[in-house]
C-alpha positions in Angstrom: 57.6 -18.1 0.5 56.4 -15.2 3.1 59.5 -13.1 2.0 57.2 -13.1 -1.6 54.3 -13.0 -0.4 55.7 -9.5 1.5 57.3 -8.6 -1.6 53.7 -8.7 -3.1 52.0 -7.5 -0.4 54.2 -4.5 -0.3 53.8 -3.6 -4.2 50.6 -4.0 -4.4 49.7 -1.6 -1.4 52.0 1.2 -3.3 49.8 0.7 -7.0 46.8 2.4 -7.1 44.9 -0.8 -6.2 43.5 -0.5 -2.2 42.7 2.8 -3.8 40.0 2.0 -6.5 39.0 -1.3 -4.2 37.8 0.8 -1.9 36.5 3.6 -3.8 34.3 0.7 -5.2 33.4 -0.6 -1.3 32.7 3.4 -0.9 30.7 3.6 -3.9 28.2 0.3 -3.5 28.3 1.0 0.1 26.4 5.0 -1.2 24.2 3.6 -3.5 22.5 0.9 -0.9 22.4 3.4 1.5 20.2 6.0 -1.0 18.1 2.8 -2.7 17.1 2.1 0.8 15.8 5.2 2.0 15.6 6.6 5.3 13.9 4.8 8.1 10.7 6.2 10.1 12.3 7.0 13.6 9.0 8.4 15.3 8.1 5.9 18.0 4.4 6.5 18.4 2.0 4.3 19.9 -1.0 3.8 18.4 -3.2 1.6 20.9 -6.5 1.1 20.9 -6.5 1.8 17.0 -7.8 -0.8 14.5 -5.6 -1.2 11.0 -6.6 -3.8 8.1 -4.0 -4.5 6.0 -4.5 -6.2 2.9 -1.5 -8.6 0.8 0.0 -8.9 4.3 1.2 -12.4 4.5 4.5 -11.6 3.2 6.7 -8.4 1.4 6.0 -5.0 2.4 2.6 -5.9 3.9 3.7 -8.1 6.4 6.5 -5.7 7.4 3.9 -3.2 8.2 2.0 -5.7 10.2 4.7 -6.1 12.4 5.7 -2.7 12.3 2.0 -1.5 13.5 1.7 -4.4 15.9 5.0 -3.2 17.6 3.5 -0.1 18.0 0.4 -1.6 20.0 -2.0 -1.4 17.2 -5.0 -4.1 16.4 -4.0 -5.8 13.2 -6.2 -7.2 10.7 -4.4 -9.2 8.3 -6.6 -9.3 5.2 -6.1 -12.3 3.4 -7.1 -15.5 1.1 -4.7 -18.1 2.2 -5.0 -18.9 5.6 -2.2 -21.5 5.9 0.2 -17.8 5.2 -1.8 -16.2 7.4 -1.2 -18.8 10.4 2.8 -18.7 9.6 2.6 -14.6 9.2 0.8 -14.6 12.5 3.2 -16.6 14.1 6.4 -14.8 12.7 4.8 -11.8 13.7 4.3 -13.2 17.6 7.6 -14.3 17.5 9.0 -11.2 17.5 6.0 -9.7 19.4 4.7 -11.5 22.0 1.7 -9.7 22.8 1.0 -8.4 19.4 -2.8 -8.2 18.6 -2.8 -9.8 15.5 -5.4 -11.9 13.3 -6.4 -12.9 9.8 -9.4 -12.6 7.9 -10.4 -14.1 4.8 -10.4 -12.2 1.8 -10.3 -12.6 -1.9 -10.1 -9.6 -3.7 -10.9 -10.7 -7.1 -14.4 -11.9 -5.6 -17.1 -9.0 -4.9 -19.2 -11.3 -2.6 -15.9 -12.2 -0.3 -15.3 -8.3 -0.1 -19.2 -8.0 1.0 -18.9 -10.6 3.7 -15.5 -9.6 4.6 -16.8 -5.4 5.2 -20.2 -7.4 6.6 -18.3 -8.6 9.3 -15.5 -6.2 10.2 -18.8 -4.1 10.4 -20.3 -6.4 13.1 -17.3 -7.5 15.5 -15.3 -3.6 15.8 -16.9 -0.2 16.3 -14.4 1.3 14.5 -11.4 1.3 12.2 -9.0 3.3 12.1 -6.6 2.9 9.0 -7.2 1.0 6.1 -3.8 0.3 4.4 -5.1 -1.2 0.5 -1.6 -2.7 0.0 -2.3 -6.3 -2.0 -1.1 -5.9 -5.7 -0.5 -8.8 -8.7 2.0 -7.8 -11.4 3.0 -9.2 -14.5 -0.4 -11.7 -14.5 -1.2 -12.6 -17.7 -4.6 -12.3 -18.8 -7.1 -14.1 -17.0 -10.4 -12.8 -16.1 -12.7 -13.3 -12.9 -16.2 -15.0 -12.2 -17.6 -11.2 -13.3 -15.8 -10.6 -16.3 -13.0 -8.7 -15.3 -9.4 -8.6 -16.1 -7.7 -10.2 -12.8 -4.9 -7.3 -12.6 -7.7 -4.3 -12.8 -9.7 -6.2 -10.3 -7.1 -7.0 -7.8 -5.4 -3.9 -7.9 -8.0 -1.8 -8.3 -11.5 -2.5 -8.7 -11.3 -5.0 -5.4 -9.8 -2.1 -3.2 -12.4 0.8 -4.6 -15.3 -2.0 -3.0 -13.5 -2.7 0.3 -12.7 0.7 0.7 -16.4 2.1 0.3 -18.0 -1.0 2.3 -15.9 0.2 5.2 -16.4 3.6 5.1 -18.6 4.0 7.7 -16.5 1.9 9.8 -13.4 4.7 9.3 -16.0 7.5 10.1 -16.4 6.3 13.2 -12.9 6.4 14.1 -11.4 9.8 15.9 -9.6 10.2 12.4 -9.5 7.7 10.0 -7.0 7.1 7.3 -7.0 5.4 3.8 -3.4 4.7 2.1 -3.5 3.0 -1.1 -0.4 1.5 -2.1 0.8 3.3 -5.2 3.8 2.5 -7.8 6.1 4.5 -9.7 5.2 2.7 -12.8 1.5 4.8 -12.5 3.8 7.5 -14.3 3.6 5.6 -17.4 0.3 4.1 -17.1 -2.7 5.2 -19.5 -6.7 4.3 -19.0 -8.6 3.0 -21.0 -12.2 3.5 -19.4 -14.0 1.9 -21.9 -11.8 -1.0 -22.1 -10.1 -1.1 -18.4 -9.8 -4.9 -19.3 -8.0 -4.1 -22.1 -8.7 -6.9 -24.2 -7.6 -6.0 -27.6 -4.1 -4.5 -26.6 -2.9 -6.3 -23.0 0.0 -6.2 -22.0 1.3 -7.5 -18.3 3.1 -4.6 -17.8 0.7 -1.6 -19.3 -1.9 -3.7 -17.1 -0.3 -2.8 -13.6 0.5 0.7 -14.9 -3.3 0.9 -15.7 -4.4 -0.5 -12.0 -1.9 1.8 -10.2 -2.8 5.0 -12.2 -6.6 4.0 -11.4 -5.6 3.6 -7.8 -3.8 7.3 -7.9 -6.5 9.3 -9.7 -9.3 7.2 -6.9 -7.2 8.5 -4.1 -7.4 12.1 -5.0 -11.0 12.3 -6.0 -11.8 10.3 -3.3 -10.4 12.5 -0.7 -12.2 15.2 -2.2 -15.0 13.8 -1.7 -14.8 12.9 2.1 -13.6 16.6 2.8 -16.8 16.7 4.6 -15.9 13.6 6.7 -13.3 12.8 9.4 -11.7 10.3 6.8 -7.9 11.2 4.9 -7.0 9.4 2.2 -3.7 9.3 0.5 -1.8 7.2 -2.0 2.1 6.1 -1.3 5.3 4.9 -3.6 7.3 3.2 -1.4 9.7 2.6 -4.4 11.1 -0.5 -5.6 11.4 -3.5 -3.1 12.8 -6.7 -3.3 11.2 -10.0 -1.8 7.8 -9.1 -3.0 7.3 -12.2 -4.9 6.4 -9.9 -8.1 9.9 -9.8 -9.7 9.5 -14.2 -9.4 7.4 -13.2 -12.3 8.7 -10.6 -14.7 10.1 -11.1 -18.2 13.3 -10.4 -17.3 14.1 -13.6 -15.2 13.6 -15.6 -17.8 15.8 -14.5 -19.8 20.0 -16.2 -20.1 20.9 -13.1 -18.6 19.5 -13.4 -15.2 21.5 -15.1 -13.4 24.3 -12.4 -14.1 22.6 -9.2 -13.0 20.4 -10.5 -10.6 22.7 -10.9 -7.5 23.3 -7.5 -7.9 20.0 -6.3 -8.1 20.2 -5.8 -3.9 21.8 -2.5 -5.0 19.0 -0.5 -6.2 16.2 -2.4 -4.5 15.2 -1.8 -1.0 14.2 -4.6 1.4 10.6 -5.0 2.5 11.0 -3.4 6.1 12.7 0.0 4.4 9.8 -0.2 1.6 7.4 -0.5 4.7 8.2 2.6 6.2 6.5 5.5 4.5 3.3 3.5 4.9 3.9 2.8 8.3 4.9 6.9 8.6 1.1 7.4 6.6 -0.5 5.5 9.2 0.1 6.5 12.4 1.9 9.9 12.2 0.2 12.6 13.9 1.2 15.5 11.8 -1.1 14.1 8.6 -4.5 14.0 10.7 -5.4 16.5 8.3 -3.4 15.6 5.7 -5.5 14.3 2.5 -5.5 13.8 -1.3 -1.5 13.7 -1.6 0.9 11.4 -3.0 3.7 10.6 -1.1 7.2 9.3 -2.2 9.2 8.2 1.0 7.6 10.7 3.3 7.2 13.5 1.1 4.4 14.7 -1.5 5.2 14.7 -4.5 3.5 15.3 -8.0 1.6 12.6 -8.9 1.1 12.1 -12.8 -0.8 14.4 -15.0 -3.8 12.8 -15.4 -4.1 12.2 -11.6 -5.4 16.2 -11.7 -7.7 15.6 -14.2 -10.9 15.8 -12.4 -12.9 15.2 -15.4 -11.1 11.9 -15.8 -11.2 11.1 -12.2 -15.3 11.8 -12.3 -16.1 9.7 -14.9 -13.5 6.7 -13.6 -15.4 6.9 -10.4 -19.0 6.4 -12.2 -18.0 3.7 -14.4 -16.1 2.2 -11.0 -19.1 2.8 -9.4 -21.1 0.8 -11.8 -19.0 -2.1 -12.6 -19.0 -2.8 -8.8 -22.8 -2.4 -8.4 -22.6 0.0 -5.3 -24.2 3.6 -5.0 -20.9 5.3 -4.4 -21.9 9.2 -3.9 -25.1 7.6 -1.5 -22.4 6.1 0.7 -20.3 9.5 1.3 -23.5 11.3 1.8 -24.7 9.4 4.6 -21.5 9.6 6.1 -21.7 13.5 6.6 -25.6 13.0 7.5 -24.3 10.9 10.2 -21.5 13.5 11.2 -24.1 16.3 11.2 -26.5 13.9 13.5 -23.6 13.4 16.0 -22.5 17.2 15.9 -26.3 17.7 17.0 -26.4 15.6 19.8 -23.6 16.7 21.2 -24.5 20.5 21.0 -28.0 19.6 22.2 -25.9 17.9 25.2 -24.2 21.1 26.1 -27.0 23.3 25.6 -29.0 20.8 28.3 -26.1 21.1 30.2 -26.8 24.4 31.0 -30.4 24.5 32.7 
């Protein structure tokens, strides 16, 4: 029995076979290592600095939490289930003992819970320092919110453009703040329609997330131009296609007979939430981007958004009917943000020139 079992041994290691075995080994081995991406190796510290991340109880938000937390920063997970929260909290302590970590309730698809949630991040820090808009649905089929809007253009979107104003003043107030809204490949292929962001007459789950990410892309841009005056960047990120999300539980294609073939294979071209975290985490505390704003960032380099993320007439009027549908004076907020700048550049010349007598 061993004398044919060396027989075999011996003829199959003169065919061609160990050769195209392990071309295949080779081969998967490349593509993981690509899908994945390359990892943030820059150790800074960023203590003493404030970050609210929202969608952070699990996915790529959570691995930024941790990721921030190991670097000795404040974290503000921004949330609406606090029974996650508690067992992100814990994972998170777990690893990091002494990580300054809490939860906050907040429901995106609400306006009032954004309101009490800015009210009171407003009342118990001076400052924050980087806002990280990272909560997303996908693949939701139409349902609309207490106001009227579709839940995708809300959650994605609308939700983030309020929290992100209401807190402005909060960002101006740190050294450098920093806005990074959570972008997606699939913005490429969305299209607006600002008359009809709900879409009612033609929705489609997956034209619907396009639509939200687009709107999130082209508010990035024109938002950053806007702040120019200010000490706030803002800038929108890909971090490319991740697995463990909980979106993919979702799509179209896992209900289909086919699944259950392709899917255990689908770890080859999709990255794990801690690589997918790390061009956010490299957005948020890097020191080379302090003055880095209005970019979109594949991995951690710019890249060309879509076309109609230039479009500044498109990105004006977006803004306005944004604006509007969220009831807030957009362009009033930015202005007395500068005022506010201008009054502290005052004093402290005034300081210095009494300084001198």
């Amino acid at each position: 029995m061993f004398y044919m079992f060396l027989n075999d041994f011996i003829a199959f290691s003169n065919s061609w076979w160990p050769y195209i075995i392990s071309f295949c080994i080779v081969s998967i081995y490349a593509i993981r290592l690509y899908t994945g991406g390359v990892p943030y190796t820059n150790n800074k510290r960023i203590d003493g600095k404030t970050v609210i991340i929202t969608g952070s109880t699990n996915g790529i938000g959570f691995e930024t939490a941790k990721n921030i937390c190991a670097r000795g920063g404040s974290v503000i997970l921004a949330i609406r289930d606090m029974e996650k929260a508690k067992i992100a909290i814990q994972r998170i302590k777990k690893d990091h003992e002494k990580a300054l970590v809490i939860a906050k309730l907040l429901d995106l698809t609400d306006f009032s819970s954004i309101q009490k949630f800015a009210n009171e991040i407003a009342l118990e820090y001076d400052k924050v320092d980087v806002l990280i808009n990272n909560a997303a649905i996908i693949f939701q089929p139409f349902q609309k919110t207490m106001k009227g809007n579709e839940m995708t253009i809300v959650t994605n979107f609308l939700g983030p453009f309020l929290l992100t104003h209401l807190l402005l003043s909060c960002l101006n107030k740190s050294e450098q703040g920093r806005i990074i809204n959570v972008s997606a490949m699939a913005h490429f292929s969305g299209k607006l329609y600002l008359e009809n962001l709900n879409m009612e007459k033609h929705y489609n789950e997956m034209d619907a997330f396009a639509q939200s990410k687009l709107a999130l892309t082209i508010f990035t841009k024109y938002l950053a131009s806007l702040l120019i005056k200010t000490k706030i960047t803002c800038n929108s990120v890909c971090p490319g296609m991740v697995r463990g999300t909980g979106y993919l539980n979702y799509s179209p294609l896992q209900k289909t007979i086919w699944s259950k073939l392709y899917w255990p294979w689908m770890w080859l071209f999709l990255k794990t939430p801690e690589e997918g975290c790390q061009s956010i985490v490299y957005l948020a505390v890097e020191p080379q981007l302090n003055d880095v704003s209005g970019y979109y960032f594949s991995e951690f380099d710019i890249t060309e958004p879509s076309e109609q993320v230039k479009d500044v007439r498109l990105a004006e009027a977006l803004y306005e009917r944004s604006c509007s549908i969220v009831d807030i004076k957009g362009r009033e907020i930015i202005d007395s943000l500068e005022q506010a700048n201008d009054t502290e550049t005052n004093d402290v010349s005034q300081e210095h020139h009494n300084g001198d007598f």
